[in-house]
C-alpha positions in Angstrom: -144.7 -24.1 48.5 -143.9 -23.1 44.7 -140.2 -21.7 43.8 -142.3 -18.8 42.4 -143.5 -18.1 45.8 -140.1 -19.0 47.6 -138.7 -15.9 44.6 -141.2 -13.5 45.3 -140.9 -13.6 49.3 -137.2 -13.6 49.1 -137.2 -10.4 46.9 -140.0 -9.0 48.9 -137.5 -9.5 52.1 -134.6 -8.2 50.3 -136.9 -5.0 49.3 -135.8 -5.4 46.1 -138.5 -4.4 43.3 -138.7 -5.9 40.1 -137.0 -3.4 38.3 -134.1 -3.3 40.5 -133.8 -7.1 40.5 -134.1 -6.7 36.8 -130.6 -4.3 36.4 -129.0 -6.1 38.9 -129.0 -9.7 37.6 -129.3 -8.5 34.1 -132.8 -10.8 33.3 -136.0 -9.1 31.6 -138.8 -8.0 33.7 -141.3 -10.0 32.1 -139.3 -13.2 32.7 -138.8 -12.5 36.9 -142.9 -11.8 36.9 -143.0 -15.2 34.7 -140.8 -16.9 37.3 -142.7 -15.5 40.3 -145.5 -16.9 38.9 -144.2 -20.2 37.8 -144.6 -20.0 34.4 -140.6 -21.3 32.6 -141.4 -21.2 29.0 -140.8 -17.8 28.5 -137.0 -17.8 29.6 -136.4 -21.1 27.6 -137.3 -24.0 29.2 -136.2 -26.1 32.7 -132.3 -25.7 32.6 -132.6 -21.4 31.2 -134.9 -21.4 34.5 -132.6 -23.3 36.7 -129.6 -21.1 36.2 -131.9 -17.7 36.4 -133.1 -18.9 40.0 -129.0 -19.3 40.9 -128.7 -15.3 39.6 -131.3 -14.4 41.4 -130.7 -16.5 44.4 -127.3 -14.8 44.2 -128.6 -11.2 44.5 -131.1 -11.6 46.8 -128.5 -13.9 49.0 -131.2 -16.2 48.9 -130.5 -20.2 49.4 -130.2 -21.4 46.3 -130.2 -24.7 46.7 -133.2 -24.6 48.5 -134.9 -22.7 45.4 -133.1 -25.2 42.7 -134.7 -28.0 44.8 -137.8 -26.9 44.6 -137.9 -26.1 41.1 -136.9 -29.7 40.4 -139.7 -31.2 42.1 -142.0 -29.3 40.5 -141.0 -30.2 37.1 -139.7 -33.7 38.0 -136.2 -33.3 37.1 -133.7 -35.0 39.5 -131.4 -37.6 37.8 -131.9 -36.9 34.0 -128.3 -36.5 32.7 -127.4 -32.8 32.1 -126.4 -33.4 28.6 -130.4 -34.1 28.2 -131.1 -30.8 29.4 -128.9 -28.9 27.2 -130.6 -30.7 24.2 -134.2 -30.1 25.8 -133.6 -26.8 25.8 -131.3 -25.9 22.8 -128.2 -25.2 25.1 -126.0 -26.8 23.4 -125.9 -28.9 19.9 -125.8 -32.7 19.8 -122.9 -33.9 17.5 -123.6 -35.5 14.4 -121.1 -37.5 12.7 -120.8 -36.7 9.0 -119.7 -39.0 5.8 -116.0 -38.1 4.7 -116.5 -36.9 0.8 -113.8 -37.9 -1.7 -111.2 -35.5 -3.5 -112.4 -37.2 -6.8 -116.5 -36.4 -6.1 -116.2 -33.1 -5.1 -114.2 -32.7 -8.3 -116.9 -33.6 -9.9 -119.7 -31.8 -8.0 -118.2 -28.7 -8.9 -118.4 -29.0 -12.9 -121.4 -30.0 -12.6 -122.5 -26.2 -10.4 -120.0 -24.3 -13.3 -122.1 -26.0 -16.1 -125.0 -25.3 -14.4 -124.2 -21.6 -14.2 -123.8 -21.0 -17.5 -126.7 -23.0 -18.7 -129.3 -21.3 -16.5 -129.0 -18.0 -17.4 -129.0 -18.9 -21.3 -132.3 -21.0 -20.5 -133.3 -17.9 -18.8 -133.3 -15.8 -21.6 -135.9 -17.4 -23.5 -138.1 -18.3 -20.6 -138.6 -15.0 -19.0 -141.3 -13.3 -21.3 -142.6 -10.7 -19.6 -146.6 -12.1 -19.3 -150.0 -10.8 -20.3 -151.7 -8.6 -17.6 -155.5 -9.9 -17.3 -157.7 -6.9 -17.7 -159.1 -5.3 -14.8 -162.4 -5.6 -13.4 -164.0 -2.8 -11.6 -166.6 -3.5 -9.4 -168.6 -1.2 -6.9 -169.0 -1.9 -3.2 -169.7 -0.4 0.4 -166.9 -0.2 2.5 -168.0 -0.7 6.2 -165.7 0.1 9.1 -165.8 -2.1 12.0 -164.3 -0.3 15.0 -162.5 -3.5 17.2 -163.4 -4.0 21.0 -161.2 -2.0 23.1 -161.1 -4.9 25.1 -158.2 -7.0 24.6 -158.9 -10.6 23.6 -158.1 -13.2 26.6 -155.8 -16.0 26.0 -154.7 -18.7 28.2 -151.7 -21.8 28.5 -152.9 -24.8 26.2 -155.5 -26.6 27.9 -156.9 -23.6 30.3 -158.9 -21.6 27.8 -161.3 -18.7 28.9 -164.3 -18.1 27.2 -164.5 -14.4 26.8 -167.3 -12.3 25.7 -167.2 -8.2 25.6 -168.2 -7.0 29.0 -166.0 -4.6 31.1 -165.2 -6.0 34.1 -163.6 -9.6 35.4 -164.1 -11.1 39.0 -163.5 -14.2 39.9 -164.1 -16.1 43.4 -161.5 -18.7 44.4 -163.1 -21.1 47.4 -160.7 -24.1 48.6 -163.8 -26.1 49.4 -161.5 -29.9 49.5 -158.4 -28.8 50.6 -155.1 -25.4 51.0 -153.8 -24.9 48.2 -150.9 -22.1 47.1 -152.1 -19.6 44.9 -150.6 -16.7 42.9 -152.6 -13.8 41.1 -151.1 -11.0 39.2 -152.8 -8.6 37.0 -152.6 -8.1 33.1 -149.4 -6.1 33.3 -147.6 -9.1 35.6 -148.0 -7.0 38.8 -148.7 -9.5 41.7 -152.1 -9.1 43.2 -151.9 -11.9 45.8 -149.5 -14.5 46.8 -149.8 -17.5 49.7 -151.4 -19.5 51.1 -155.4 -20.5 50.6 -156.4 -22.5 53.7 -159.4 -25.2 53.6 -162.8 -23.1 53.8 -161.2 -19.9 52.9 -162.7 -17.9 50.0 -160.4 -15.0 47.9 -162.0 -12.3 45.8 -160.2 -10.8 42.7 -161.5 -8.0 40.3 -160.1 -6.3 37.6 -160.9 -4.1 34.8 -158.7 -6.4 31.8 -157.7 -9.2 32.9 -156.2 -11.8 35.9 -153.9 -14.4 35.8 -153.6 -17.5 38.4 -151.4 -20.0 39.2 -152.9 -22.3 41.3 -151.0 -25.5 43.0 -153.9 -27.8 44.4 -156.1 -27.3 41.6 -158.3 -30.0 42.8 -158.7 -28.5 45.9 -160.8 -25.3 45.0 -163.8 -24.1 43.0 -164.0 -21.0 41.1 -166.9 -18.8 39.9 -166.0 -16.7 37.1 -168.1 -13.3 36.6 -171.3 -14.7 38.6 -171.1 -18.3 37.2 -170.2 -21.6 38.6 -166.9 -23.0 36.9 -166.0 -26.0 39.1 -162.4 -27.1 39.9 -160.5 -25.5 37.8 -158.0 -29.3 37.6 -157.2 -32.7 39.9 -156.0 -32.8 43.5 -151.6 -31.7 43.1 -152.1 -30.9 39.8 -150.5 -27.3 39.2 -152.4 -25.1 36.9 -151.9 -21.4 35.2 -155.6 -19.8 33.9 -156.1 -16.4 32.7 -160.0 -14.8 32.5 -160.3 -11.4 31.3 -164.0 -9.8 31.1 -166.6 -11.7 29.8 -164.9 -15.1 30.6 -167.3 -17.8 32.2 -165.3 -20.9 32.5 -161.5 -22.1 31.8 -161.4 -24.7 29.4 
């Protein structure tokens, strides 16, 4: 089962909304639904995650280890030397050792900057003309106005594009056809829709008006139709993948 999962249950059992999770461990909304749904870019990368789960792990007197374990197998981190993780994710700076500079150089660095400061605005003052202004041409057009889709435009993670076109509704059917497989679905605004297990020969309807987001751990394992159309699996057998359709959408890329 995904840490997302394994966060969402725990706070579900501690009857603890998002919101309230949110002022008690001091960590945006956005990034607790992002965690929920195993997506870890938004709070910074691997090691920003790790110590979020602890927070929340604390709050929710949830086992932490348990959580930071399965984190770790999902993104294959287990004996990589923490220093490496700092510097993956910008958590701390990697020293650099710098050249000693002599007395007698700098000396000399800084008549060089004083002459230059005198020079440059002497040079200045017979450089900056003020220039010609090219005459203006006036030409007559037709201004159109194109009123936008009210529709907003559909984007997905790198490699899981939907193909969107301007209709008003989304559904997509999820059928484990080869295998179970975990699955996660929340709407456009992050608010979870579904969350478990999908046994082998189970099928799972979702509809929405803007758009749906999945996180799906067996990708391999399922086939999806997207808005009446076939889309295939969606990835390979353990591969872990997040897709988004909004209306319109017929396959992820």
């Amino acid at each position: 089962m995904s840490v997302g999962i394994l966060l969402h249950q725990a706070r579900e059992s501690a009857g603890m909304s998002i919101e309230g999770l949110s002022a008690e461990t001091r960590i945006r909304k956005t990034i607790l639904n992002d965690l929920e749904n195993d997506n870890f870019q938004s709070c910074g990368g691997v090691a920003y995650a790790r110590g979020h789960i602890r927070s929340i792990a604390k709050v929710l007197h949830a086992n932490s280890d348990l959580l930071v374990n399965e984190f770790n197998e999902m993104n294959q981190e287990f004996d990589r030397p923490m220093i490496d993780l700092l510097s993956e994710n910008s958590a701390t700076p990697i020293p650099r050792t710098g050249s000693r500079v002599s007395f007698g150089l700098m000396a000399k660095v800084a008549v060089v900057v004083v002459a230059l400061l005198i020079a440059i605005p002497t040079a200045a003052s017979f450089v900056n003309k003020p220039a010609k202004t090219p005459p203006k041409t006036s030409t007559t057009s037709t201004n159109t106005v194109v009123t936008p889709p009210i529709t907003p435009p559909v984007t997905t993670l790198p490699g899981n594009t939907a193909v969107a076109t301007n209709t008003s509704q989304v559904s997509v059917v999820v059928t484990a056809n080869l295998g179970s497989t975990w699955l996660a679905v929340t709407d456009s605004s992050g608010t979870p829709i579904f969350s478990g297990m999908l046994e082998k020969g189970k099928i799972k309807t979702f509809d929405d008006s803007q758009l749906i987001n999945f996180t799906i751990g067996n990708a391999g394992a399922v086939d999806l139709n997207v808005n009446g159309k076939d889309a295939g699996a969606p990835g390979t057998t353990g591969e872990v993948v997040h897709l988004q359709f909004g209306p319109g959408a017929s396959s992820q890329g």
